[in-house]
Each structure stands twice: as C-alpha cells, then as structure tokens.
C-alpha positions in Angstrom: -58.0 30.7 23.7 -54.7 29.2 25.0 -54.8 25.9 26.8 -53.6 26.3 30.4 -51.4 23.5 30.8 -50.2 25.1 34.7 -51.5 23.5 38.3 -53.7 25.1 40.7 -51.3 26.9 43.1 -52.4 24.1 45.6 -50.8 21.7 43.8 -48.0 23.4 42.9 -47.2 23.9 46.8 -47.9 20.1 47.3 -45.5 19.1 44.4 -42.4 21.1 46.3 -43.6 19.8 49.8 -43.1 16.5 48.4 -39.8 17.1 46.6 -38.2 18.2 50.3 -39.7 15.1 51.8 -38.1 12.9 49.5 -34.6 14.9 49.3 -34.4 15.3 52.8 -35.8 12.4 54.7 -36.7 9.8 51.7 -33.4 9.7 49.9 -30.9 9.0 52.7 -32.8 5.8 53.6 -33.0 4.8 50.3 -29.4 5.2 49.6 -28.1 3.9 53.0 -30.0 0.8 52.1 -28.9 0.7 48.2 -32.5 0.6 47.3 -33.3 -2.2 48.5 -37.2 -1.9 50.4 -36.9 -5.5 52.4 -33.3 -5.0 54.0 -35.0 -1.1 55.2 -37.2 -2.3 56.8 -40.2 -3.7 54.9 -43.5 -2.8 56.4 -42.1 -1.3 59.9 -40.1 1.5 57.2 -43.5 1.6 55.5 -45.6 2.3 58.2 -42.8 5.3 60.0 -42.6 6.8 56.5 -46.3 6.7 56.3 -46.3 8.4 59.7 -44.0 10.9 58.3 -45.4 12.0 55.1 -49.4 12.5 57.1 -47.5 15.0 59.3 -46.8 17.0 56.1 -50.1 16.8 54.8 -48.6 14.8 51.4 -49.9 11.0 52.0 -52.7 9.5 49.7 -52.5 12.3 47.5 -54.9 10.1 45.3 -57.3 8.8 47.7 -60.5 9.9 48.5 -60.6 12.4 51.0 -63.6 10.4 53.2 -60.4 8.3 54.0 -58.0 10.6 54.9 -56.5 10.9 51.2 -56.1 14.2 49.2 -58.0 13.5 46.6 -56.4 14.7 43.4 -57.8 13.6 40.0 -55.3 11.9 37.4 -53.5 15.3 35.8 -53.0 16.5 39.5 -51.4 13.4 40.5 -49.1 13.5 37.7 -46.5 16.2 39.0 -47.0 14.9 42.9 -46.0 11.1 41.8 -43.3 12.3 39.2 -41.8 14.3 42.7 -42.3 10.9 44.7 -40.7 8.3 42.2 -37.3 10.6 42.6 -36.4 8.2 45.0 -37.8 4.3 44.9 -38.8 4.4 48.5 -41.2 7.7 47.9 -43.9 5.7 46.5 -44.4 3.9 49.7 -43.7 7.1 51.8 -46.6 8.5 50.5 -48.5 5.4 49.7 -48.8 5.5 46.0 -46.8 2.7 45.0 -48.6 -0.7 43.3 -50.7 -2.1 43.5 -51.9 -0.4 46.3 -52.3 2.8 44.4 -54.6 1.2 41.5 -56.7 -1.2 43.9 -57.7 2.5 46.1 -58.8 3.5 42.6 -60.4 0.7 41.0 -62.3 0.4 44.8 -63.4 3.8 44.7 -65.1 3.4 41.9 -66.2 0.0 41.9 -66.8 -1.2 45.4 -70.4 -1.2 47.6 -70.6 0.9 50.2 -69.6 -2.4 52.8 -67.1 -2.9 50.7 -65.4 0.6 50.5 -66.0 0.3 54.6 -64.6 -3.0 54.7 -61.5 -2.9 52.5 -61.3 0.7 51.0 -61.2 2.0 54.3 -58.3 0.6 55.7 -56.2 0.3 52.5 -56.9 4.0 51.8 -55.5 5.1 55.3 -52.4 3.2 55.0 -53.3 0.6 57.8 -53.1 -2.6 55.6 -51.6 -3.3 52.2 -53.3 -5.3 49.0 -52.7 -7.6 46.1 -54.2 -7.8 43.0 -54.1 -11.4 41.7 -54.7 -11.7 38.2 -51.0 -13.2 35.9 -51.1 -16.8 36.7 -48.2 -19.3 35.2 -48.0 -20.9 31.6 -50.5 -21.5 30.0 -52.5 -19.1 32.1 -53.3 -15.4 31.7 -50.3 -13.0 31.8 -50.0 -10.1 28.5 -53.3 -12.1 26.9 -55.8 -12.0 29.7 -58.4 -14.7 28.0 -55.8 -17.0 29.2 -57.1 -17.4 32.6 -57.1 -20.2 34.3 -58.1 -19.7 38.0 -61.6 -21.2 38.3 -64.3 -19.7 40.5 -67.3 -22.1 40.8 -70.5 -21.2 42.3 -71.7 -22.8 46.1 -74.0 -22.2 48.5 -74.0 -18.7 49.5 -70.8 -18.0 47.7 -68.2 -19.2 45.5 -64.9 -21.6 46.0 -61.4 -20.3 43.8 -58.9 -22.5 43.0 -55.8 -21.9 40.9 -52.1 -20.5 40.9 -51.4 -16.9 40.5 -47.4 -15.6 40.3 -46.0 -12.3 40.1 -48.5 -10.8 42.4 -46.7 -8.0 43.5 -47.2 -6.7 47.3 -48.7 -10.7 48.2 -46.2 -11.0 51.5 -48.0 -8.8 54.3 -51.4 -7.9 51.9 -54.0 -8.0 54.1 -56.1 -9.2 51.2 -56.4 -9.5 47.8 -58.3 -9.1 44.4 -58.8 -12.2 42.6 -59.2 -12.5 39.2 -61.0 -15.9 38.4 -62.9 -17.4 35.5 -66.9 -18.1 36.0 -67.4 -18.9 32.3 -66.3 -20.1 29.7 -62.8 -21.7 29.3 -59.0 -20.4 29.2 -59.1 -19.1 25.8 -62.6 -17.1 25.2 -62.8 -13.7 25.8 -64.4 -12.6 29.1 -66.0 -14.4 31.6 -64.0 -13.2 34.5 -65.4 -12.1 38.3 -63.3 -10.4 40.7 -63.2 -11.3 44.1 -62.1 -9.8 47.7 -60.8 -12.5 50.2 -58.9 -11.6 53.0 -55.6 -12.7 53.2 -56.2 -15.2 55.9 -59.1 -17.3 54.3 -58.7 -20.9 54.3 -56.8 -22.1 51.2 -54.9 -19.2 50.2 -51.1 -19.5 50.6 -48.5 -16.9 49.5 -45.2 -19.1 48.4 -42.1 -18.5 47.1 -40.7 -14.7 46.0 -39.7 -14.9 42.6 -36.5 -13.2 42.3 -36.8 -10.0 40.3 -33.7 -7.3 38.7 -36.6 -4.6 41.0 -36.3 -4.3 44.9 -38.0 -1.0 45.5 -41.6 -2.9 45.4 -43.1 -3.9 48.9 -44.2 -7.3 49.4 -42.2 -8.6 46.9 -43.3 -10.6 43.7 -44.9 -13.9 44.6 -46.4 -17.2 43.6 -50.2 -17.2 45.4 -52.4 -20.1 45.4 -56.3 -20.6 45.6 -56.9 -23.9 47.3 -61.4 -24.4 47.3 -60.9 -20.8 48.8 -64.7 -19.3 49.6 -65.9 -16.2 48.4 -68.9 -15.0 50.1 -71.6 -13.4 47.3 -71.3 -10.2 49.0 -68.1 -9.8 48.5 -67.9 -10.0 44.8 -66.1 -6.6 43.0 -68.9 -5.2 40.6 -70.5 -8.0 38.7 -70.5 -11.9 37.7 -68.6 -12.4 34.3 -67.8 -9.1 34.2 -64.3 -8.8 35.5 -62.1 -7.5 32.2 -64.9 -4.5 32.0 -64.0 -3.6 35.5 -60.5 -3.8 35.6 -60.3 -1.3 33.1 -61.3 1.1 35.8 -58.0 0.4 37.1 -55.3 -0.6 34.4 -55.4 2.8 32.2 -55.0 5.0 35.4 -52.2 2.1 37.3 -50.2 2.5 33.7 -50.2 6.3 34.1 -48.9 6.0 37.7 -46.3 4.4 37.0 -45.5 6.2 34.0 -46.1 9.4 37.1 -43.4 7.3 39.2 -40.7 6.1 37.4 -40.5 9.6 35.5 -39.3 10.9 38.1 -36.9 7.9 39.0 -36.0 9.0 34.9 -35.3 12.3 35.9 -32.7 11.1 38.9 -30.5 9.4 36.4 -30.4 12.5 34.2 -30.1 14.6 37.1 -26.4 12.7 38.4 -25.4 13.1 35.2 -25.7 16.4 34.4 -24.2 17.1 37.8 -21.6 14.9 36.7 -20.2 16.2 33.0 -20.7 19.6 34.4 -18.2 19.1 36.9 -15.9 16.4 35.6 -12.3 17.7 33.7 -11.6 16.0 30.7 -10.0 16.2 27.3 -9.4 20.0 27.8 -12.2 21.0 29.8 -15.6 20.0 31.4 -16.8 16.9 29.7 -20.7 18.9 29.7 -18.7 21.4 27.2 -17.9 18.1 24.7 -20.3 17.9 21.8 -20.9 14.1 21.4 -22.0 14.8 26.3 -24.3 17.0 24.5 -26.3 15.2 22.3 -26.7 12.8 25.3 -28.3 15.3 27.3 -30.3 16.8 24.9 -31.9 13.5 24.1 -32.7 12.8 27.3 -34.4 16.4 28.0 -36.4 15.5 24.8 -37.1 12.0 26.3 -38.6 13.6 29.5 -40.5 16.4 28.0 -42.4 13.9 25.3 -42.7 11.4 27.9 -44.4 14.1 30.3 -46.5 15.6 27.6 -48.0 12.0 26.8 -48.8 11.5 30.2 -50.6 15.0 30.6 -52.7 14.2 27.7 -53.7 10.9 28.4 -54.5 12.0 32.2 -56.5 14.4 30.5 -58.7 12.3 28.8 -59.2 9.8 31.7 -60.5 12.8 33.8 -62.9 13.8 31.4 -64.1 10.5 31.5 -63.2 8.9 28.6 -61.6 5.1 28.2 -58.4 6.2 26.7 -56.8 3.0 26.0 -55.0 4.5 23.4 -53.7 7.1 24.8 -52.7 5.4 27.8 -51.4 2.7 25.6 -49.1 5.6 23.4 -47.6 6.8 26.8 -47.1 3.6 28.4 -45.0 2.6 25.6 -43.2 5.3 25.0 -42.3 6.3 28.3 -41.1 2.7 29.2 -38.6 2.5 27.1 -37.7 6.2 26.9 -36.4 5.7 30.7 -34.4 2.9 29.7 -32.6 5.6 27.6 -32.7 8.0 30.1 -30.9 5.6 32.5 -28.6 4.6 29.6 -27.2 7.7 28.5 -26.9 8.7 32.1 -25.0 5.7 33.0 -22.8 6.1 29.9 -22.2 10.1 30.8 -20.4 9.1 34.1 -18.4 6.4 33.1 -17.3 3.8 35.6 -18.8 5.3 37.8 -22.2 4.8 36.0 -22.0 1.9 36.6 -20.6 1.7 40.1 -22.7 1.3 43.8 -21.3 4.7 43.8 -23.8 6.6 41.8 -27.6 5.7 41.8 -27.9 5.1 38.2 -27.2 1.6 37.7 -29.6 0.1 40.2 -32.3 2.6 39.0 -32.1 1.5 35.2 -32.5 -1.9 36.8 -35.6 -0.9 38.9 -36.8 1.3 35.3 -35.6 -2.0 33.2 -39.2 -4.1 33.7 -41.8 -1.0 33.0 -41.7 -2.1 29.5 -42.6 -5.7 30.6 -45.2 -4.4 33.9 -48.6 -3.3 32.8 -48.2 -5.1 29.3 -45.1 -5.8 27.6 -44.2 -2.7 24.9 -45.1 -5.3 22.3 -48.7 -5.6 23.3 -49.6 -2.2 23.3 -48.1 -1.7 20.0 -50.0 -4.4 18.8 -53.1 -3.0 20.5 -52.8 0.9 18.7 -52.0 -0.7 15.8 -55.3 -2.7 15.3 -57.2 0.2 16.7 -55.7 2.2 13.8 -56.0 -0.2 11.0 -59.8 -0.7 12.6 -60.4 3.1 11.8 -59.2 3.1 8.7 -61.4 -0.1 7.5 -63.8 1.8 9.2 -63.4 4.9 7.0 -63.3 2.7 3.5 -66.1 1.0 4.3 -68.2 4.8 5.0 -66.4 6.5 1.8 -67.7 3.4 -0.3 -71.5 3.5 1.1 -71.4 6.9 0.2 
C-alpha cells in the first residue's frame, strides 16, 4: 500500500491562503524596510500584521485551538511555515517565529492548567511575546548544556535565580520568560536543571545590551538578560525540580523543525530570483538559464530543497507519532542548515552583481539563513550527536552477536 505523502485538502487551502498573504501584503513591508523587523516597526508592525493574518483565518496555525490557534500537528505545519518563511517578516505575521513558536509548544504540553491560563493564554493569542533563557556566556551553557551556570536556590515559598543569560532571542518587549537555572549539582554534571516562568517585570531581572547579529528579521532582538536574587514562586515552576533538560526536549526537536519549516522557504526565495533571473537575462548567445555550467546550479539547488523537504517530512512524522526523534531531527537540522547556505550561494552567484546588490533579496537572506547552522546547535554538535548514536548501536549489536 502506497504511502500518501499529500495534505488534507484543508491544509492545502491554508498553505495558498498564506502564500497570498505573504506575496501581497507581507513582502512589500519587508522589502520597503530591507528586512530589517526593528526600523518596520517592531512590535506595533507585529501586532497590525497579527491583526491582519486573524482576518484570514491563517494566525497560530500551531497553537491550540482553546486559544484561538489552528491547531495543526508537526507534518501539517510543515508546508504552512515553509509558505510563511518566504518572506522574513511572515513568521511574525502569523506568529510562528522563535521563540515564541516553541515556548506555545513546550507550554502546551508541559504547563498546569494556571499556567496555560496564565502564560499560554496570552502568548498563544498573540497579546504578549516570550523568551526562553537558557545560552548564558563563557564558561556557561551554550552547544553543551551541562554547562550551566545560572543558579536557582530554594526559599521560602519559592526560589531566588541569579545568573547571566545572552543571546536570548525576543528578550526586549517579552512579557516573560523561561529560565533555565541549575538546582543541583554544578556547571559540568549532567542535569540538574528546573525551568522557571517569571514575568518580565519581576524584581532583578534586567534585559541589557542587543548583541549585534548578521540576522534582523528576529523580534526582540538577541540580548544579554540578567537574574539578580529574582523570586520564583513554587507554583510557577515548568514541569518538575531537576528535571529541566527532560522537558526541554518537548520543545527543541519540534523548534529545530520550525525553523528548518521557515527558513525553507526563505531557501526557496533565493532560488526563486534566480531562476527568474537566468531565465530572463541575455548572455553569451542567449539566456544565461540555457548555459550548462547556470544549470548544474539550479539543479543542485532543486535537489537541495527536495532532500531538505523530505527530511523534514520524515522527522515531523516521527515526532507526531510520538516518538523522541532526536535523530532524525538532528539529520534534518543539519542538513538543511547548510543546504540553504547553498541555496543562497548558488543563487547569489546566478545573478551576478546583482546578487549581491540591495537590489535583489538574496544577499541579506543568505545572511538571515547564514546562523541556522549555528541556532539550535551548531552543525558540529549534531554530527557529533548521530554519530555516537550510531557507533552506540553498533557496540550494541557486537555485544548481542557475541552473547549469542
């Protein structure tokens, strides 16, 4: 029996409502502000857009539907986020962009029921942004988690956080965060991490500078945050003491496949200028489309887009049926990263100068695709990650052949 790799017709009709969004309403602010989310507007642009895209029924297509969201499990997103990430701005039209995306997730499936009332609520319907504060400065946590540093120690009622977090993506304007802090152990061992919901105007918590990234399409910027004896009261604790890494799982498999959902089709952008470009542009006796060496280029990068889609389907698959699928998250993450710095490549070397001009989009969106193989875990991680998992299998099958 053949697998049926086709959407419901629902979603089908909710992947081209979304592509006219962005193409006719989405794009043109995105270009008229060269891409850059803070000089549009910010959170006023956010909030409009957000307007905009719950008029056409296409906002929180991922959120639960208690909240005014759509719903959609993981291999249903996948087409809908891929038609959002055409332009950089779509995530935040339709509210899917990080962390915001991830921490609806991770709450939906984590939080009590005053919590999900409390902050699920609100985040879900597009009234407030989050954070998620976890990568903290040298020598703290960043690629190797059992680095953290941030302590959380335990009061009366409660508990008080103190440490420096940077690169928190969304910080400026969140209304309030997910803290990642150590509650045993020391930086170094493996686990012993509690997360933690604070409001963003709790006593000792200051968001400081923006650190100063190549990426401007990300709300809120990417900021140092720090955790001055900030309380915590017991209740609102995210799942259980110590047990932090278990529960951020729930999110970081499905928040790598969004992005791999987004940026695709931020992928497909650059290879769509270009083939509109080389099928158009004269050159050395004809259409430079028609030139063998043009061809290759766009073959490669059809063959970039179709693996990096196929990888995503499958690993989507395997998170809705249930399963952990780190490596198969891990496999797409990967690969996808740094096909779409290909992509963008090729693209950007198809047109020429004017690649790499203000004049096509291409060149500020391999700079915006440029730190997905650093976001999420650097390329180099995940490698190392399948590769023990591999090597652990086969150990595992020596050791079984030799107890036979």
């Amino acid at each position: 029996m053949p697998i049926d790799l086709r959407h419901d017709p629902e979603v089908v009709e909710l992947v081209e409502k979304t592509e006219r969004f962005i193409r006719d309403y989405v794009l043109p602010i995105e270009e008229a502000h060269n891409g850059d989310i803070t000089a549009a507007g910010g959170d006023d642009l956010r909030r409009e857009m957000n307007a905009k895209a719950k008029a056409e029924g296409i906002f929180a297509p991922h959120a639960p539907v208690e909240f005014g969201g759509l719903g959609l499990n993981m291999t249903d997103r996948a087409a809908v986020f891929e038609a959002a990430g055409y332009s950089t701005f779509g995530p935040v039209a339709l509210h899917i962009g990080a962390p915001d995306e991830g921490n609806v997730h991770m709450l939906d499936h984590i939080a009590s029921e005053e919590q999900r009332q409390k902050f699920l609520a609100p985040l879900a319907s597009g009234e407030v942004r989050s954070a998620f504060a976890m990568t903290e400065p040298a020598p703290g946590a960043g690629a190797d988690p059992d680095a953290l540093n941030t302590q959380a120690v335990r009061v009366d009622g409660g508990w008080k956080i103190n440490g420096t977090k940077h690169f928190i993506t969304g910080a400026e304007g969140a209304a309030f965060f997910i803290i990642m802090a150590r509650t045993a152990g020391s930086p170094g061992d493996r686990g012993g991490a509690t997360m933690f919901l604070a409001n963003a105007d709790t006593p000792g918590i200051t968001v400081g500078r923006h650190i100063n990234t190549i990426d401007k399409a990300m709300i809120g910027g990417h900021c140092e945050v720090t955790f001055e004896d900030v309380f915590v009261p017991d209740e609102d604790i995210l799942g259980e003491v110590d047990q932090g890494y278990r529960y951020a799982q729930v999110r970081l498999g499905p928040a790598r496949m969004t992005h791999v959902m987004r940026w695709l089709g931020a992928a497909k952008r650059c290879h769509d200028v270009a083939l509109d470009y080389v099928s158009r542009r004269e050159g050395f006796g004809g259409k430079l489309g028609d030139l063998g060496m043009i061809q290759q280029m766009v073959a490669d990068n059809e063959i970039d887009l179709a693996a990096s889609r196929q990888l995503l389907l499958k690993a989507c698959h395997e998170l809705d049926l249930g399963n952990h699928a780190s490596n198969e998250t891990s496999i797409a993450k990967t690969f996808a990263a740094e096909a779409y710095s290909r992509i963008a490549d090729r693209s950007m070397q198809m047109c020429g100068g004017l690649g790499v001009s203000a004049d096509l989009p291409i060149a500020r969106l391999a700079q915006e695709l440029r730190p997905f193989r650093i976001y999420d875990g650097p390329s180099e991680v995940h490698r190392w990650a399948i590769a023990r998992r591999a090597i652990g299998r086969a150990k595992k099958a020596q050791a079984a052949a030799e107890a036979k």
